[in-house]
C-alpha positions in Angstrom: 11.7 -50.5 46.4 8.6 -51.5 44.1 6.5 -49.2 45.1 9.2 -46.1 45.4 8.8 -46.9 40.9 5.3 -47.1 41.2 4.8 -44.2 43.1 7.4 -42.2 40.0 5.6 -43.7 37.4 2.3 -42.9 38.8 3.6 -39.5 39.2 4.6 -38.9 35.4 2.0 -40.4 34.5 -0.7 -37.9 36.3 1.9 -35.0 35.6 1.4 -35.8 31.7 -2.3 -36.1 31.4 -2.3 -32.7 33.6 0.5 -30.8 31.1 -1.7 -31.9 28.1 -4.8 -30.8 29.4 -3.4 -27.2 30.8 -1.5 -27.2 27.2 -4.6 -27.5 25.4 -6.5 -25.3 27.9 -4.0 -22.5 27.1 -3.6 -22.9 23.3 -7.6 -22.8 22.3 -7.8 -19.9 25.1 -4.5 -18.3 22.6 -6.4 -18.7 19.5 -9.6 -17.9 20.5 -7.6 -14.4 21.6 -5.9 -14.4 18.1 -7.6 -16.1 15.3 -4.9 -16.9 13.2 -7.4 -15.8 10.2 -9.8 -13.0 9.5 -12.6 -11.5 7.6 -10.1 -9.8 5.5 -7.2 -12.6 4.9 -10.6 -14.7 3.6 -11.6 -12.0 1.6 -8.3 -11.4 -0.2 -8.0 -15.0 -0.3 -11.3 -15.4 -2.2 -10.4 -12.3 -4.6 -7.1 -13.5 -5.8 -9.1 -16.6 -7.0 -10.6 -14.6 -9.5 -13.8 -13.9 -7.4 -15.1 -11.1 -5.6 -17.2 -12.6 -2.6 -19.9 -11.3 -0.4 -20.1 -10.3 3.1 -22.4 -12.9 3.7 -20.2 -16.0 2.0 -16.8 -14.2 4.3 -19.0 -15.1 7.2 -20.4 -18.8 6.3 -15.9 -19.5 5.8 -15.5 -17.6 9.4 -17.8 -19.5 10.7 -17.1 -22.8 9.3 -13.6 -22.1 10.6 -14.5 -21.4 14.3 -16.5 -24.0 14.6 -13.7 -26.4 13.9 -11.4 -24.9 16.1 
């Protein structure tokens, strides 16, 4: 009987850990697929603040925000 429980907790317990890590496997492959921001989103971002940037300052944001994905 005690160790039929242990045996289901152990099992959702090794079942969770695995569903996070597939999760999280799955949604940085998805946004590494689809950015959920571009070149040109930062740019008109950056121009309706009353400035007109670079191509090389679009690139430092880009890269800022992939390498905090």
């Amino acid at each position: 009987m005690l160790s039929d429980i242990l045996l289901v907790l152990l099992g959702l317990v090794i079942g969770a850990v695995l569903g996070f890590f597939l999760a999280r496997f799955a949604t940085k492959k998805y946004m590494k697929k689809n950015p959920p921001i571009n070149e040109k989103m930062i740019e008109a971002m950056m121009s309706s603040m009353g400035r007109k940037p670079s191509q090389k300052q679009v690139r430092q944001v880009m890269n800022q925000m992939t390498k905090n994905m």
